[in-house]
C-alpha positions as CSV (number, residue, x, y, z in Angstrom):
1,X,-25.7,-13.8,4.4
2,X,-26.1,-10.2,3.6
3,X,-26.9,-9.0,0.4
4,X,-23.5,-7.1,-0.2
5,X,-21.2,-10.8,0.7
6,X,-23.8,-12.6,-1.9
7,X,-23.1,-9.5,-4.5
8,X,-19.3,-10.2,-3.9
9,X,-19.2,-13.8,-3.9
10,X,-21.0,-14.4,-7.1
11,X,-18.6,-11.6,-8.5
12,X,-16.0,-13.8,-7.7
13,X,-17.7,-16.8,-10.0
14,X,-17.6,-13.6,-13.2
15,X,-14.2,-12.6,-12.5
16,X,-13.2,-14.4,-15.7
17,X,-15.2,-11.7,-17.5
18,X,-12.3,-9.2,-16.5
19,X,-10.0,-11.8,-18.4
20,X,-11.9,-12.1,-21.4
21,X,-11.3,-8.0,-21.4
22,X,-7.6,-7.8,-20.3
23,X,-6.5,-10.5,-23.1
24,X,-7.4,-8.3,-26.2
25,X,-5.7,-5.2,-24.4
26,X,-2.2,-5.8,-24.9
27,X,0.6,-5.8,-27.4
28,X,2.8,-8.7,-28.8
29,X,4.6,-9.5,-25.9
30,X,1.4,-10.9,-24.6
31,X,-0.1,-12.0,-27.2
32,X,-3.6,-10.2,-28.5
33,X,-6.4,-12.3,-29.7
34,X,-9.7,-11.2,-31.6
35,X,-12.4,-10.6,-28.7
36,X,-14.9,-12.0,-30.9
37,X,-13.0,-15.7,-30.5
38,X,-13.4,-15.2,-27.1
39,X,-15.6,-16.7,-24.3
40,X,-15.1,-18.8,-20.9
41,X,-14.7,-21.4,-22.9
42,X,-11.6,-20.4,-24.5
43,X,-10.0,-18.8,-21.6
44,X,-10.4,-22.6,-19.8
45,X,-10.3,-24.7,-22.4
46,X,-7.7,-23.8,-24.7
47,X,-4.2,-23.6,-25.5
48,X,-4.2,-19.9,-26.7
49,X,-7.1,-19.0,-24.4
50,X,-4.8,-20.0,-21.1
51,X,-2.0,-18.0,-22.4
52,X,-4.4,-15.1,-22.7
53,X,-5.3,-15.5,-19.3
54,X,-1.7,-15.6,-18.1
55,X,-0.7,-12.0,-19.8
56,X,-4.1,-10.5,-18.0
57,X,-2.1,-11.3,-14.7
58,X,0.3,-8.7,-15.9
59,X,-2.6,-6.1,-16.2
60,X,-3.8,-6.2,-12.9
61,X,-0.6,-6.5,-11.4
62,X,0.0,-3.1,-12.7
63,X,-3.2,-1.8,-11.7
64,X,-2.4,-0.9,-8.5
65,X,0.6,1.6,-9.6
66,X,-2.1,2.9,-12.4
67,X,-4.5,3.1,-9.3
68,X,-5.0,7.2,-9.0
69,X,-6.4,7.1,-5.5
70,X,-5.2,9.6,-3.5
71,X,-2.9,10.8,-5.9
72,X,-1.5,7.5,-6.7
73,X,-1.1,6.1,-3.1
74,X,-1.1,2.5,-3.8
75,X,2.5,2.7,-5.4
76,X,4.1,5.2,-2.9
77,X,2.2,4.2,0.8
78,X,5.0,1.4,2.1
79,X,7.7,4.1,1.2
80,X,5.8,6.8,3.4
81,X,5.6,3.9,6.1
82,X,9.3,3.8,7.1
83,X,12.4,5.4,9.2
84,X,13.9,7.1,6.2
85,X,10.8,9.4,5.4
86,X,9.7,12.7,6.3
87,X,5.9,11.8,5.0
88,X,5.1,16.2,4.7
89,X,1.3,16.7,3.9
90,X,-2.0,14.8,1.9
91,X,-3.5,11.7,2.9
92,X,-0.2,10.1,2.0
93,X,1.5,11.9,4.3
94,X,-1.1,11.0,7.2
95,X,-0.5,7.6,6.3
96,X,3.0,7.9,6.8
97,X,2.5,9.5,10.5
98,X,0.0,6.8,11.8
99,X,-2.8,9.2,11.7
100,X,-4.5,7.3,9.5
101,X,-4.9,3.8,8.5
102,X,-4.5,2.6,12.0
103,X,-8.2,2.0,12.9
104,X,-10.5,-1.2,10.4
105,X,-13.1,1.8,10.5
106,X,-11.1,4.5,8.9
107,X,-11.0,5.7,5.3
108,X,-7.3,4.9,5.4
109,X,-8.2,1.3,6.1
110,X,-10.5,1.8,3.3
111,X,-7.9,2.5,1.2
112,X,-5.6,-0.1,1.7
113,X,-8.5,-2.4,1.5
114,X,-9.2,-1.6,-2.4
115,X,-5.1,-1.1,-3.1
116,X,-3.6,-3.6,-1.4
117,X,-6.7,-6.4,0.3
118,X,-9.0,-6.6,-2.8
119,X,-5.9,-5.8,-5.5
120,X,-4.0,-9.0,-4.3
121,X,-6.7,-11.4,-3.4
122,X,-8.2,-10.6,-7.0
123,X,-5.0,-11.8,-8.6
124,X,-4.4,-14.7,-6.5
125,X,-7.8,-15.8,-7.3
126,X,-7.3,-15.6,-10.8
127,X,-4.0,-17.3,-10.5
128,X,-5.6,-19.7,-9.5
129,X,-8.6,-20.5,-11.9
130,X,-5.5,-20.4,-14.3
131,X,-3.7,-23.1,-12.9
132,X,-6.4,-25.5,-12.4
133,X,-7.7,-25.1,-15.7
134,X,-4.3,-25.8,-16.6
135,X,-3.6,-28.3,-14.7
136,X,-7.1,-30.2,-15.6
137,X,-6.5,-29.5,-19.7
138,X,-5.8,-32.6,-21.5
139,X,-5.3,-31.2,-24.9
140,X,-2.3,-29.3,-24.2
141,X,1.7,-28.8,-24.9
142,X,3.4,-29.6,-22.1
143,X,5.5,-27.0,-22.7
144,X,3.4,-24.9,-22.7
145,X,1.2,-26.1,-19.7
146,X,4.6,-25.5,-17.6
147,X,4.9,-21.9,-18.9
148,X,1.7,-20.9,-17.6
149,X,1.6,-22.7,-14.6
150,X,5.0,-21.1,-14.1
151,X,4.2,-17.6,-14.1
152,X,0.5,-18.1,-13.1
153,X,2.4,-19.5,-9.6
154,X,4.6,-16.5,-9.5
155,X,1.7,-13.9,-9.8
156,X,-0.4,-16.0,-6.9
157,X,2.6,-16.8,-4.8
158,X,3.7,-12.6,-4.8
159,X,0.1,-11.7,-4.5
160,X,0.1,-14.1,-0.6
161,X,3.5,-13.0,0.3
162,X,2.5,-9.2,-0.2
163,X,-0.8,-9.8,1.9
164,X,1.1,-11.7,4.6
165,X,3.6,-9.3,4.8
166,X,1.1,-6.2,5.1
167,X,-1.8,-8.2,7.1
168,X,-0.1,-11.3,8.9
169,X,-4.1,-12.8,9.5
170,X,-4.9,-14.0,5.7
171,X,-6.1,-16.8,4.4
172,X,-4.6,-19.0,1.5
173,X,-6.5,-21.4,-0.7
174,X,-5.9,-23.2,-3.9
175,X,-9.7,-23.6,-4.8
176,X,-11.4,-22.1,-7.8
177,X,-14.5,-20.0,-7.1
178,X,-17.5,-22.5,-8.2
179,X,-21.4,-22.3,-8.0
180,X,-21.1,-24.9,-5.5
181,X,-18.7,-23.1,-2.7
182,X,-19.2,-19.4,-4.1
183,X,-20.9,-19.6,-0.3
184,X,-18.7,-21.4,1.7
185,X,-17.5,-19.1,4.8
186,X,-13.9,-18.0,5.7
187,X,-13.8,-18.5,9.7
188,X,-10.3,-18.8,10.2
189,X,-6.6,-17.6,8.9
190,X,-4.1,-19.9,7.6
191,X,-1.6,-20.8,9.7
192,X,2.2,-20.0,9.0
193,X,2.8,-23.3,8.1
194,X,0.3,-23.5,5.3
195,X,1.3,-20.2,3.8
196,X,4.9,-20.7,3.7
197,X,4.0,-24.6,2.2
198,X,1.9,-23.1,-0.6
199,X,4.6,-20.3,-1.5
200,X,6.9,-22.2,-2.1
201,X,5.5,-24.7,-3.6
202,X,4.5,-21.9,-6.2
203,X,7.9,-20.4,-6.3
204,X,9.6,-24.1,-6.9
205,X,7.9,-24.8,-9.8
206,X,8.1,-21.7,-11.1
207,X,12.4,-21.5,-10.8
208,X,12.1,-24.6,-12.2
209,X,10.5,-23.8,-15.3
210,X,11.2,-20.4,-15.9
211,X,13.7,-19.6,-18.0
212,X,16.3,-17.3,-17.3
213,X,15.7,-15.2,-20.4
214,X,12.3,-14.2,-21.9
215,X,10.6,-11.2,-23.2
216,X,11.6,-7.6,-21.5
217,X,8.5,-7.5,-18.7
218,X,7.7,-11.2,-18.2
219,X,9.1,-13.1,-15.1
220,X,11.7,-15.2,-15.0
221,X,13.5,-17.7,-13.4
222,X,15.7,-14.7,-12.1
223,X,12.8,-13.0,-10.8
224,X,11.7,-16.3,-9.1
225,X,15.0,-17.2,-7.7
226,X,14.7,-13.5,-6.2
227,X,11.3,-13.9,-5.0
228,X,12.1,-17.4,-3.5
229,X,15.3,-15.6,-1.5
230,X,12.9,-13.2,0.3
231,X,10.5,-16.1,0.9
232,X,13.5,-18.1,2.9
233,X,14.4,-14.7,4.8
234,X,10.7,-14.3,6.3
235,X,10.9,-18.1,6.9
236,X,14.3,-17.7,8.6
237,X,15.8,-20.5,6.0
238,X,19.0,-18.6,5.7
239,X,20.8,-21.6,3.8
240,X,18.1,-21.5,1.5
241,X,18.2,-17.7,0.9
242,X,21.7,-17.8,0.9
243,X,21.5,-20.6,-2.4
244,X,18.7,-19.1,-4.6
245,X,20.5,-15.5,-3.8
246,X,23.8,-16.7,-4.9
247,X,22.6,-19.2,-7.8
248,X,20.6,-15.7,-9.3
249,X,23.9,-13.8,-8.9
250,X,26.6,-16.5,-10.4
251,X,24.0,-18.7,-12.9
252,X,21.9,-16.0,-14.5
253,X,22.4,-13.5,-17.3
254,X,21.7,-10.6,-14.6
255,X,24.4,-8.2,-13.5
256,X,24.9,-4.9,-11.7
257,X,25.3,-1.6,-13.7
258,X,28.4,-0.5,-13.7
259,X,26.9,3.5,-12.2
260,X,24.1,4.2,-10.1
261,X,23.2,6.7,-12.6
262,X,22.2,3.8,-15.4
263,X,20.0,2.1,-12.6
264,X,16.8,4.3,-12.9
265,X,17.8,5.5,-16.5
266,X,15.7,5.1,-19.9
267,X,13.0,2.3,-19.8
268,X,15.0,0.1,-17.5
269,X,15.5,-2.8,-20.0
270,X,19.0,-3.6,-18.3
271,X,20.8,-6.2,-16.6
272,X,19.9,-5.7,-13.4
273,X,15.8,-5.4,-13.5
274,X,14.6,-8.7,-12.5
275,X,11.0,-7.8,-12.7
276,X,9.8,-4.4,-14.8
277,X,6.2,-3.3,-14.9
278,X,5.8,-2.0,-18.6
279,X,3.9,1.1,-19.0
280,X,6.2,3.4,-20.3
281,X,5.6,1.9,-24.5
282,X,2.0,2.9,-25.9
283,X,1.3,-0.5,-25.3
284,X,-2.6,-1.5,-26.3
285,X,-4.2,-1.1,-22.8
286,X,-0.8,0.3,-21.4
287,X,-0.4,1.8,-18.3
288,X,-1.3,4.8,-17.2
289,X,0.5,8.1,-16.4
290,X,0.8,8.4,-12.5
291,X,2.1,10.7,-10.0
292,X,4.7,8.2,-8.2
293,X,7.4,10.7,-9.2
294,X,5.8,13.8,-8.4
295,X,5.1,12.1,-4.9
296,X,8.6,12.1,-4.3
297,X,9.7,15.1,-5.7
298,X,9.8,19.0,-4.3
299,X,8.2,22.2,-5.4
300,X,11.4,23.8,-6.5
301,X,9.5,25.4,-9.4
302,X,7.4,27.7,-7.0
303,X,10.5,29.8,-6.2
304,X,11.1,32.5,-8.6
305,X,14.1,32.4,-11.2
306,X,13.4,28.4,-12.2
307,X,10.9,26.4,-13.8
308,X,9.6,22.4,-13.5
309,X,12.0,21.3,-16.0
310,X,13.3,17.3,-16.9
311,X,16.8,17.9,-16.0
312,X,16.1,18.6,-12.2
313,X,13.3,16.0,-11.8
314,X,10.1,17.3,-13.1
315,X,7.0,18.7,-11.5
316,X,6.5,17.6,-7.8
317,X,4.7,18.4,-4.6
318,X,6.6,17.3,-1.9
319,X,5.1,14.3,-0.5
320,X,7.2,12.1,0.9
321,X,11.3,13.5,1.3
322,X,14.2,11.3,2.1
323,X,14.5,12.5,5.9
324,X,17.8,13.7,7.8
325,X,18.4,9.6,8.9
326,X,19.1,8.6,5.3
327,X,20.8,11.9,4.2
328,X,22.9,11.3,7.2
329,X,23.5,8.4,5.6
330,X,24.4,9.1,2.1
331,X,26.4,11.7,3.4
332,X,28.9,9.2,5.8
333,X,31.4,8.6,2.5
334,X,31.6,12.0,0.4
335,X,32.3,10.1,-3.2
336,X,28.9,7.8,-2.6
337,X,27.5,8.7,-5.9
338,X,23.4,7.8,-4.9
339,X,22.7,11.6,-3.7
340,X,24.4,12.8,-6.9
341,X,21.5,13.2,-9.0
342,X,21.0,9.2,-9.3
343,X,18.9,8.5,-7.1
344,X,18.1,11.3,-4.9
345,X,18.7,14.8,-5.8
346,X,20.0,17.2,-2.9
347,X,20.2,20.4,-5.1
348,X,18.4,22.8,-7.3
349,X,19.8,25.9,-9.8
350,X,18.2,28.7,-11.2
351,X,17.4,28.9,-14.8
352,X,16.7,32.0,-15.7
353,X,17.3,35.6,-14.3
354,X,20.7,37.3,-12.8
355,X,21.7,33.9,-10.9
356,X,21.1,31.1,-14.0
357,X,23.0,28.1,-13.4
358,X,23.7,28.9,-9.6
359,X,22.8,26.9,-7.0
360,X,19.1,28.1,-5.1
361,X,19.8,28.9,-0.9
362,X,17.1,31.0,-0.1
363,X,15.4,28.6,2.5
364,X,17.5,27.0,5.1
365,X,16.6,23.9,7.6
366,X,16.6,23.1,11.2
367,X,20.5,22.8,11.4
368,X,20.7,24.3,15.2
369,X,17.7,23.6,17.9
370,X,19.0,26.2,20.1
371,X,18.1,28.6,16.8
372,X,15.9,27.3,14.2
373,X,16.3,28.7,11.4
374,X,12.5,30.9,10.4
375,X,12.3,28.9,6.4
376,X,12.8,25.6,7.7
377,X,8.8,25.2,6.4
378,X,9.7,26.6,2.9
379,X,12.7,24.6,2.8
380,X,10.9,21.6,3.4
381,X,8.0,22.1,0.6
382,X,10.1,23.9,-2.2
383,X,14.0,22.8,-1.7
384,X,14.6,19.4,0.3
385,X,16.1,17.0,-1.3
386,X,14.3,14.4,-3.0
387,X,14.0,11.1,-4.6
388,X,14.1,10.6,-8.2
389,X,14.5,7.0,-8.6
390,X,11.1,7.6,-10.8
391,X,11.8,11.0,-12.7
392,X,11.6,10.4,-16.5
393,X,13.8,12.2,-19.2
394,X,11.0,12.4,-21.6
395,X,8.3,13.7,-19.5
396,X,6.5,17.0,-19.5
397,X,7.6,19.2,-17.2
398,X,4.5,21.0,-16.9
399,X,2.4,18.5,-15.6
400,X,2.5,16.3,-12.5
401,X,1.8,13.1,-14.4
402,X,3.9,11.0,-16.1
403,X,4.2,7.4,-17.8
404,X,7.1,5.5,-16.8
405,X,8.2,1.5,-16.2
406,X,8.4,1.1,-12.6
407,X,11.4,-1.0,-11.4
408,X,9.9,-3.8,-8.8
409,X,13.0,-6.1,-8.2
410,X,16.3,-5.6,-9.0
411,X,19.9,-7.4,-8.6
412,X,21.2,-5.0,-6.1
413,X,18.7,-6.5,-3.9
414,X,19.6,-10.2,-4.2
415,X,23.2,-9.1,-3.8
416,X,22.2,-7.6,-0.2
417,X,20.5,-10.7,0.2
418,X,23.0,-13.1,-0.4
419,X,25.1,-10.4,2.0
420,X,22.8,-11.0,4.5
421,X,21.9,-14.5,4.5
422,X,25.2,-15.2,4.2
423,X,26.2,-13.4,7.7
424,X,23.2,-15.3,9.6
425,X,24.5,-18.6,8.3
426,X,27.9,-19.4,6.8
427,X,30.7,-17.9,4.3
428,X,31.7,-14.0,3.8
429,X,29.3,-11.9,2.8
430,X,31.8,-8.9,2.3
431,X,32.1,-9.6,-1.4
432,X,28.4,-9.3,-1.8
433,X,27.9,-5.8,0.1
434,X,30.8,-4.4,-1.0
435,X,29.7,-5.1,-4.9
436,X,27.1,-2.4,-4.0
437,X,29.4,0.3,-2.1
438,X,32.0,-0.4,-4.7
439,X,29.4,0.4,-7.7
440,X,28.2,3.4,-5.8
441,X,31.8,4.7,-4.9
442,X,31.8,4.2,-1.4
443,X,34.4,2.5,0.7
444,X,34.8,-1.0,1.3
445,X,33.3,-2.1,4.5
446,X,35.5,-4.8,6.5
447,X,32.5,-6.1,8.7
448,X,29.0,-6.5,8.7
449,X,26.0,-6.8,11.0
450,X,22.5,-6.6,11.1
451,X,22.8,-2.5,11.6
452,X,25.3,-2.2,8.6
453,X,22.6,-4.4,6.6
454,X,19.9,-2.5,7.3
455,X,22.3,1.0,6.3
456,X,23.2,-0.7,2.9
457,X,19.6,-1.3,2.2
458,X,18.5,2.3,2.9
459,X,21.1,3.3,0.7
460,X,20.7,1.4,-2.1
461,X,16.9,0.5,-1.9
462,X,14.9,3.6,-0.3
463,X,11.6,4.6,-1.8
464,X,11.2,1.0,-4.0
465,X,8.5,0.0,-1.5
466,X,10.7,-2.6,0.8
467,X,11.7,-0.9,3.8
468,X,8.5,-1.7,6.2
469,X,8.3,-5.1,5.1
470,X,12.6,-5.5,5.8
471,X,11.7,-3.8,9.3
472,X,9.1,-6.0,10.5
473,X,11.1,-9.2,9.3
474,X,13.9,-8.3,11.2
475,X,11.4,-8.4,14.4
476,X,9.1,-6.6,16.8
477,X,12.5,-4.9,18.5
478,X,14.3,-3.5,15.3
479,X,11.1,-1.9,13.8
480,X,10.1,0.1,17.0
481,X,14.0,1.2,17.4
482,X,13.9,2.3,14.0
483,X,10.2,4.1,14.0
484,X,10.7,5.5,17.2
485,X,14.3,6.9,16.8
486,X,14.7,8.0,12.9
487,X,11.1,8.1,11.0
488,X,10.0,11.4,9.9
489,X,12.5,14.6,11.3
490,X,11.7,14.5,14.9
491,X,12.5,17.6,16.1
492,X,14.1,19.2,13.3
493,X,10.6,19.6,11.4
494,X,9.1,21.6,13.5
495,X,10.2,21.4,16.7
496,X,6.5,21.4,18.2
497,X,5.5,19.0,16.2
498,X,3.7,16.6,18.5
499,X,0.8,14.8,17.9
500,X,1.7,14.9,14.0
501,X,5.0,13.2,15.0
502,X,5.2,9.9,13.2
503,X,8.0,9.0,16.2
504,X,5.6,9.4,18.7
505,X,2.4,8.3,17.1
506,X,3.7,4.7,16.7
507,X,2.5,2.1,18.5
508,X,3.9,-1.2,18.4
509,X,0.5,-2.9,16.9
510,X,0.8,-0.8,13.8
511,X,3.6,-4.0,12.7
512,X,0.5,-5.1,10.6
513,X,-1.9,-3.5,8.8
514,X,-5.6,-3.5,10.1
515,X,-8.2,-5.7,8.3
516,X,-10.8,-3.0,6.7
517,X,-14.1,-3.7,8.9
518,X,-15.7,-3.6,5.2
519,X,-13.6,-7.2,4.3
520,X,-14.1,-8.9,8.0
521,X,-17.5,-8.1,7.1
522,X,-17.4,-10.4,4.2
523,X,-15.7,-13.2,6.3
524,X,-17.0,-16.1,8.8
525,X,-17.7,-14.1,12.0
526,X,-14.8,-15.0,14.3
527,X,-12.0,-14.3,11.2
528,X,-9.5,-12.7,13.5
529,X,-8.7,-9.4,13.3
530,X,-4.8,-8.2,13.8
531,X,-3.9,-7.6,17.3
532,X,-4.3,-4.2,18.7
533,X,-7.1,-3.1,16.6
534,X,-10.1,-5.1,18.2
């Protein structure tokens, strides 16, 4: 064993030294306690020390938004990965073409490695050490007990669904890290069957002792009920997404805003977040400020006559654009209300000079291949439209950071959930789309298939980090007839753009993410990489 697996194994028998740190870094909502009370000991063995251990859970789930690695990547990548964005420039936007990350030896595997690899394996690990101290506590309100297995399971069970979704070869366990198998080698991934078996396991205790009301940015049965919907789709259980998606939408508390504009508005505390990372408060050990929003947003500020200003999104640099696919459409029913400064922006005034208030038009795009228009490159960095799903009212226009909650799942969601399961299985699943296009403005539709399903969801969900892993659920077939036909702008950004074409790049491997070389390194020697990248 090299020196570098025995430096990481016996890291793993410490890891409740990061614990003992988180659970004096936060504010009521999960509760602080003195750091000079404690010590393993009281982290394992106690009441108030397992509770402590439960709100760290919500501190490194955040971490990988707070992440600032390549301007924030790990909490824009899966939107760059997808056929409804033009992914423009930075190591972001090679990402998003499949010129990077698609090799275990690259610095883009690297990076997903440390975001996504390491980030979830750390908290399903300490999940884990949670619940079986839990569940091996004799001294102990049951009520209690439940409570922390309950979200202890939710935080392991989302941390193996997000690495099976990404990577497809993991590996699951329910083992605490001990002295005595700190050195135990990995050979082999889980099989399907054992995945699926654990997650829901996990989920089903936790819907059944959640409760479907707790403090704004804990989990709750609503959030598990959710979780356990997308579960059943990637399982192909349709009756069983079809019940937790519609128990969520008629049982709970949860309901839709009545606009798309109050979706993304103020901190989010609402009735249609299911699941809320808080960093927006000055919590003690709060998040960070992040450039998620200034990923998504244009450089409209560089032309002269207007300033980065709140009211039209803040201070970006044109990462990753809704491309002409989605536009298209938002644009199919005229009184859709999500490209009306909700959730994407599509226009920018001046505010200052001869032409305050009008709208900007200096740069036009590719509108005619036969005679492209000569700004199509300005257009593109300084007035596309652009997502603003993350834009804050109280941030400061003048920089490209900001602190805001981030919005993980939502209602809208379970209600195209329901819509779908519902269509692969039994019932009508027009009252459940429809809720969405009604809320948004948009027609009523009178059918639905798995091509108006996947249009809703683009719609409703774009850039909130679900569209790759909806893609590769719906099989091999849809995703490369999606990549290949509608990611990035094709020909209408440039029209040579060739090898940096994320249309042609694609191969159909790149379904899953490469295991980093740097963590097969650290496993038994025939762990199985992900076909394709051998």
């Amino acid at each position: 064993m090299n020196t570098e697996k025995l430096y990481l194994k016996l890291k793993k028998i410490f890891a409740l030294l990061s614990l003992v740190i988180i659970a004096v870094s936060c504010d009521d909502y999960l509760e602080e306690q003195p750091s000079t009370l404690i010590d393993s000991d009281y982290i394992y063995t106690t009441e108030d020390g397992l509770k402590s251990g439960v709100v760290s859970l919500y501190k490194f789930n955040r971490d990988r938004y707070d992440n600032s690695t390549e301007d924030f990547m790990g909490g824009v990548l899966m939107s760059s990965r997808s056929d409804l964005a033009f992914s423009r420039t930075g190591y972001t936007g090679l990402m998003g073409r499949y010129e990077r990350g698609v090799s275990p030896v690259d610095q883009g595997a690297n990076f997903v490695s440390s975001l996504f690899w390491k980030h979830f394996y750390n908290i399903a690990n300490k999940a884990t050490e949670i619940i079986n101290a839990a569940e091996g506590l004799e001294y102990i309100d049951e009520e209690v007990r439940n409570q922390v297995l309950a979200e202890a399971k939710f935080f392991r069970s989302t941390s193996y669904f997000y690495l099976y979704r990404m990577f497809n070869n993991i590996y699951v366990t329910t083992n605490t890290v001990t002295v005595d198998n700190a050195f135990d080698v990995i050979n082999d991934k889980s099989s399907k069957e054992e995945i699926f078996a654990l997650l829901n396991s996990d989920l089903d205790f936790a819907v059944e002792h959640l409760e479907w009301n707790d403090t704004f940015g804990r989990v709750t049965k609503g959030t598990a009920k959710h979780l356990k919907a997308k579960v059943a789709m990637w399982e192909g259980n349709w009756e069983e997404a079809k019940h937790q998606a519609v128990s969520l939408i008629e049982e709970g508390p949860h309901s839709l805003m009545s606009t798309t504009e109050e979706v993304f508005s103020g901190d989010k505390n609402h009735a249609e977040a299911l699941f809320v990372i808080q960093s927006q408060d000055d919590l003690l050990g709060g998040g960070d400020n992040t450039m998620i929003n200034a990923n998504y947003v244009t450089q409209y500020f560089q032309i002269s006559g207007i300033e980065a200003n709140i009211a039209q999104s803040g201070r970006g640099f044109s990462r990753i654009l809704p491309n002409k696919y989605l536009l298209d459409l938002l644009a199919e029913d005229p009184n859709d209300t999500r490209d009306d400064d909700t959730y994407f922006r599509l226009k920018y005034y001046y505010t200052s000079g001869d032409s305050i208030n009008q709208e900007i038009k200096i740069y036009k795009p590719i509108t005619d291949l036969n005679n492209p228009s000569d700004t199509y490159t300005s257009y593109y960095q300084r007035l596309h439209p652009s997502c603003i799903k993350f834009a804050e009212e109280d941030d400061n226009p003048n920089s490209y950071l900001q602190r805001s909650n981030i919005m993980v799942y939502r209602l809208a969601e379970t209600y195209l959930i329901a819509a779908e399961a519902i269509m692969r299985s039994s019932g009508d699943p027009l009252p459940y789309i429809n809720a969405i296009r009604t809320r948004a403005g948009a027609a009523p539709l009178s059918t639905v298939n798995e091509q108006t399903i996947l249009d809703e969801r683009a719609r409703e969900l774009a850039f909130e980090g679900e569209r790759w892993f909806t893609l590769k659920r719906m099989g091999q077939e849809v995703i490369n007839r999606q990549i290949t036909n509608y990611a990035g702008d094709g020909e209408y950004f440039p029209a040579n753009l060739g090898e940096k074409d994320p249309r042609t790049n694609w191969k159909p491997y790149y379904i899953n993410f490469p295991i980093a070389q740097i963590d097969l390194d650290l496993l038994g020697p025939g762990y199985p990489q992900n076909d394709g990248y051998n």
